[in-house]
C-alpha positions in Angstrom: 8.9 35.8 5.1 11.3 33.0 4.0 11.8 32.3 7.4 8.9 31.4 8.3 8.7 28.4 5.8 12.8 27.4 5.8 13.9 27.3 9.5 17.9 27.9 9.7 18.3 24.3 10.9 16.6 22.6 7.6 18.1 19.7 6.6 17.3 19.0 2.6 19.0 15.4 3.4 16.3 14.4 6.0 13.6 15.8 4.2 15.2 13.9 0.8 15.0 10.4 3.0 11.2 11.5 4.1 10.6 12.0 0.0 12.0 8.6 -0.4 10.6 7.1 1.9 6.8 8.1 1.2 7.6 7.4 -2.4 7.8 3.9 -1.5 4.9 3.7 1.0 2.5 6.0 -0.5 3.4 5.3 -4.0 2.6 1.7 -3.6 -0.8 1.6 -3.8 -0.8 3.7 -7.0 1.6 1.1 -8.7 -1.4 -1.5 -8.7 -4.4 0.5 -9.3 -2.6 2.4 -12.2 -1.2 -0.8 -13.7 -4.3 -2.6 -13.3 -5.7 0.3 -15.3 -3.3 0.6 -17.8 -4.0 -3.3 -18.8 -7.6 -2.7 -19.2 -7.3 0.6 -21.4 -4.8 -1.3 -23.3 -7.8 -3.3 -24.4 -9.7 -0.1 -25.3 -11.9 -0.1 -21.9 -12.0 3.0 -19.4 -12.6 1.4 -15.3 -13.3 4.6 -14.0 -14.9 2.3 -11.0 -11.2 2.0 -9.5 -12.1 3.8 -6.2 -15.0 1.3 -5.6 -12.6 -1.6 -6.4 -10.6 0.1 -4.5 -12.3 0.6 -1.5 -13.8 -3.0 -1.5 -10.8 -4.6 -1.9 -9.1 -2.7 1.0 -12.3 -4.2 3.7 -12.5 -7.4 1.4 -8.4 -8.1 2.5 -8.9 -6.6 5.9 -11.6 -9.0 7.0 -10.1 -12.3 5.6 -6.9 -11.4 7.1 -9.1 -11.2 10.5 -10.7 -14.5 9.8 -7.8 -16.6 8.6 -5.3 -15.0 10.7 -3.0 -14.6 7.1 -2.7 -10.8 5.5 -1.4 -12.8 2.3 -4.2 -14.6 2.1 -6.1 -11.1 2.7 -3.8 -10.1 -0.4 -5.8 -13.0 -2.4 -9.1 -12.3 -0.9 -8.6 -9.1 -2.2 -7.5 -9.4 -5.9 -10.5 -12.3 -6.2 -12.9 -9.2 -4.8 -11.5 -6.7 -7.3 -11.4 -9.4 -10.0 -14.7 -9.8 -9.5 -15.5 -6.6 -9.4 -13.8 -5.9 -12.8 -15.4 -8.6 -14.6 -18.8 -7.0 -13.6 -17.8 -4.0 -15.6 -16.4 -5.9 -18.3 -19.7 -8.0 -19.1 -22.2 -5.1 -18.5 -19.7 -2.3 -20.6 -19.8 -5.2 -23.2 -23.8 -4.7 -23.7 -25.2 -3.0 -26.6 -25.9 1.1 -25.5 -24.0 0.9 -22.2 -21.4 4.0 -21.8 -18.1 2.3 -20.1 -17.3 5.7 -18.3 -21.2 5.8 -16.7 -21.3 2.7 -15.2 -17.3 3.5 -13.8 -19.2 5.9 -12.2 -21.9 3.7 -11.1 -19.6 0.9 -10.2 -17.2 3.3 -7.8 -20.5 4.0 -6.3 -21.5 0.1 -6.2 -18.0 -0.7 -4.6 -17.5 1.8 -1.7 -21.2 1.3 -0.5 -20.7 -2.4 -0.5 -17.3 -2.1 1.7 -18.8 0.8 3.5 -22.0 -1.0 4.5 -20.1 -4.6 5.1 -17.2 -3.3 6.3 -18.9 -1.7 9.8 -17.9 -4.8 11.7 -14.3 -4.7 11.1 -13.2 -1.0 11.8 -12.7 -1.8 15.7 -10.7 -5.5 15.5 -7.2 -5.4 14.3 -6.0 -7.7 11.6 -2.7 -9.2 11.0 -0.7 -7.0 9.2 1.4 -7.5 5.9 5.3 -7.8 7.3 8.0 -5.6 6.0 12.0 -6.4 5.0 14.6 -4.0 6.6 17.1 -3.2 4.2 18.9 -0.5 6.3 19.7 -2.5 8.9 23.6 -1.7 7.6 23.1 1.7 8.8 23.2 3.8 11.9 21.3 6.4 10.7 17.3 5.4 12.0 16.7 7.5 9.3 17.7 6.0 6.6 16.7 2.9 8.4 13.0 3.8 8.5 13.5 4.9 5.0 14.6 1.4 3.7 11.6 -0.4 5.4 10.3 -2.1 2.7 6.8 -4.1 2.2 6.8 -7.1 -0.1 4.0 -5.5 -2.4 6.1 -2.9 -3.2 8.9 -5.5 -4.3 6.2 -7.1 -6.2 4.9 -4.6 -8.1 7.9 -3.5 -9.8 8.7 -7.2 -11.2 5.1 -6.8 -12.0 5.4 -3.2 -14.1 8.2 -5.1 -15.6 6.5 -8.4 -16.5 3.5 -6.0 -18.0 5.9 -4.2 -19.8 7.7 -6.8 -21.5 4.3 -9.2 -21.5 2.6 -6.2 -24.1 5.8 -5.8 -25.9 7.3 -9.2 -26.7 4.1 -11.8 -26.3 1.1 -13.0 -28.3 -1.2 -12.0 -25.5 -0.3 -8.9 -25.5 0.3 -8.5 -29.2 -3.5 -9.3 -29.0 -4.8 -6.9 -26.2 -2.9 -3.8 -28.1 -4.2 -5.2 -31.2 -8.2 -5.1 -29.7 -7.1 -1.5 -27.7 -5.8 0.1 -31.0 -7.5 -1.5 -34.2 -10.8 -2.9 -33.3 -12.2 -4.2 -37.3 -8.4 -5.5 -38.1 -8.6 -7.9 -34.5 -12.2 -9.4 -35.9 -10.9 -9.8 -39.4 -8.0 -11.9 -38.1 -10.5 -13.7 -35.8 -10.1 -12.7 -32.2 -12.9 -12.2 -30.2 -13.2 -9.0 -28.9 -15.7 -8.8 -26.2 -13.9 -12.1 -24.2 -10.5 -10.6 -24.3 -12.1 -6.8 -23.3 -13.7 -9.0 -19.7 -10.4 -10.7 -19.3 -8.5 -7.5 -19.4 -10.9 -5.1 -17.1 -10.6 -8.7 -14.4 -7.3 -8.5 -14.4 -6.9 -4.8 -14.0 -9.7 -5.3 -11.2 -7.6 -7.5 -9.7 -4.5 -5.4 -9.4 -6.5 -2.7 -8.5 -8.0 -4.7 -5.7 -4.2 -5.5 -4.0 -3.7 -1.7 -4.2 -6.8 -1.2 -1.3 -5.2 -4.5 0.7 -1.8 -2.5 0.8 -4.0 0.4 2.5 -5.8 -1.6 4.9 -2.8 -4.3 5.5 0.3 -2.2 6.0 0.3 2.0 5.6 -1.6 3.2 7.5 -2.8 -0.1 8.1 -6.2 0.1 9.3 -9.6 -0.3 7.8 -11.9 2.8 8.2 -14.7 4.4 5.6 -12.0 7.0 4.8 -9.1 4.9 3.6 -8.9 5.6 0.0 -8.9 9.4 -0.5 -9.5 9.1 -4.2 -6.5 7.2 -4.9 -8.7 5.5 -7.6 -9.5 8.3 -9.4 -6.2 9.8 -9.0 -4.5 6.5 -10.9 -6.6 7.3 -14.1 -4.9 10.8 -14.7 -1.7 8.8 -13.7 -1.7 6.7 -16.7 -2.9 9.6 -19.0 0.4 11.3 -17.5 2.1 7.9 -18.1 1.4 7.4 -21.8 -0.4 4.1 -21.6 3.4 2.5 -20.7 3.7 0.2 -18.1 6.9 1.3 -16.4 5.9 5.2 -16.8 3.3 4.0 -14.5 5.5 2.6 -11.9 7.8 5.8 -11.3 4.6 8.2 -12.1 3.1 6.2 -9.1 6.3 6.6 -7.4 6.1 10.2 -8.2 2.8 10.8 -6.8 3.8 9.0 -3.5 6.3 11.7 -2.8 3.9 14.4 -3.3 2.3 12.7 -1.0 4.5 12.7 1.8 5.5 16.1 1.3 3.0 17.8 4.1 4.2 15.5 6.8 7.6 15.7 5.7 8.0 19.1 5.9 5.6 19.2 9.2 8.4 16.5 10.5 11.1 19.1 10.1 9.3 21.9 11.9 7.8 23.8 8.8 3.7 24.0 10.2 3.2 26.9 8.0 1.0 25.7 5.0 0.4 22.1 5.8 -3.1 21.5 4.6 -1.8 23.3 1.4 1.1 20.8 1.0 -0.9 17.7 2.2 -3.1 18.8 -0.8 0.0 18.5 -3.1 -1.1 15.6 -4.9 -4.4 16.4 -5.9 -3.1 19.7 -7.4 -0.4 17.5 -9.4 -3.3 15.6 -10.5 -5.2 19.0 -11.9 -2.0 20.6 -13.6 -1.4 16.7 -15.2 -5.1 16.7 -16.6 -4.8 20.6 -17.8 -1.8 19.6 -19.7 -2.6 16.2 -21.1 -6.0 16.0 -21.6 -5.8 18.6 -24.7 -6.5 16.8 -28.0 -3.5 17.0 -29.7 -1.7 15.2 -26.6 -4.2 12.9 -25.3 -4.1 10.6 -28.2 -0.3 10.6 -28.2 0.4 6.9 -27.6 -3.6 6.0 -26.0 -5.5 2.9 -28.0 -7.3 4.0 -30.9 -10.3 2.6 -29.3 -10.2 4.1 -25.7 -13.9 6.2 -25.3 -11.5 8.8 -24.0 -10.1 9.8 -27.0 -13.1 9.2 -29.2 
């Protein structure tokens, strides 16, 4: 039976490279969406609407890149769409009665019906795509080459998981978000606002967010189509539950999740056809067995913000 999964030519090194590799280029997107996430929980908010911001910011970068002829400025389009989109959710989670996790709900809805619905005229044309730094050009091996084909975005969101993570530890703005996230009554005794700091924080997430769906739609696979996303959005929440609120957990959970991702066609690559939908589905069963294990009481308010809904 082994046999038919392990041929006797497997090669663990190339199928460590593919790992690697789709890491890198499927873990990317995660990186933003689950940072962007983790800065508005911070602030005791749940976005659950990622996969509409998603999703909207993926056609919203696609079709300025079409326009302008620049995938950067795609990249901006996109982060001003999701931006947008988060500062919806901030101002209408901030009214009196309003469930934050509902109108996620609502506003994924909202967000991949908008793309979906202005997005027809761009699935056919092909945009300028984001370019990509060789780093293996060193090497004769094309796969460790292919392997070490790096997009920008990926470059930029670790400085960015590192920024975040030292912006929340060592600064007054983020003294003040954790302090709003964690400790509602002591932030309004000491005079910050709560409600203004809540909308900046669920914009800013947006925006990240946003720049995960222009890395879909601008580089891998680098297209725009109704089915781009696959629940990436969703995904990133249980990635910073699994992450414990902390910026850098969320850069090598996201990193983690991308080589689940690329274990189906990895393995497919190397001649193992035998299970493939079951391996493509890899990630979403990580994503099960991470919610089974954190989400019980006793461990989801390990390190959250005392005033996440989540945990309340």
């Amino acid at each position: 039976m082994l046999n038919e999964f392990v041929p006797n030519t497997f090669d663990f090194g190339s199928l460590a490279l593919a790992l690697f590799a789709g890491a890198i280029r499927i873990g990317t997107p995660f990186i933003f969406v689950s940072l962007g996430e983790c800065l508005t929980e911070k602030a005791g908010r749940v976005n659950l609407g990622l996969e509409g911001i998603l999703v909207c910011g993926a056609m919203t970068g696609y079709a300025v890149s079409l326009h302008t002829g620049s995938p950067w400025l795609g990249v901006l389009g996109t982060g001003i769409s999701g931006m947008m989109l988060g500062a919806l959710h901030g101002l209408i989670c901030s009214l009196r009665g309003v469930n934050d996790i509902a109108f996620g709900i609502a506003l994924m809805i909202f967000g991949t019906g908008l793309a979906f619905y202005l997005g027809k005229p761009f699935i056919q044309p092909q945009a300028p795509m984001l370019p990509s730094f060789s780093l293996g050009d060193w090497s004769t091996n094309s796969q460790l080459r292919n392997a070490l084909e790096i997009n920008g975005l990926f470059l930029v969101g670790i400085v960015l998981a590192g920024l975040l993570h030292w912006g929340m530890a060592s600064t007054r703005w983020g003294l003040v978000l954790r302090l709003v996230g964690d400790h509602a009554e002591t932030a309004r005794a000491l005079g910050y606002r709560l409600i203004p700091v809540r909308i900046m924080a669920t914009a800013a997430g947006g925006f990240l967010a946003a720049i995960g769906g222009a890395y879909l739609s601008l580089y891998y696979p680098g297209s725009w189509n109704e089915g781009l996303s696959s629940g990436q959005g969703l995904m990133a929440v249980a990635l910073v539950i699994f992450a414990r609120w902390r910026p850098l957990r969320c850069l090598f959970a996201a990193l983690l999740f991308g080589a689940t991702g690329a274990l189906g066609p990895a393995l497919q690559s190397l001649g193992i056809t035998s299970g493939y939908y079951l391996f493509n589905a890899a990630p979403y069963v990580l994503t099960l067995v991470i919610m089974i294990i954190t989400c019980r009481t006793d461990r989801t308010v390990s390190g959250a913000p005392g005033e996440l809904s989540l945990t309340r």
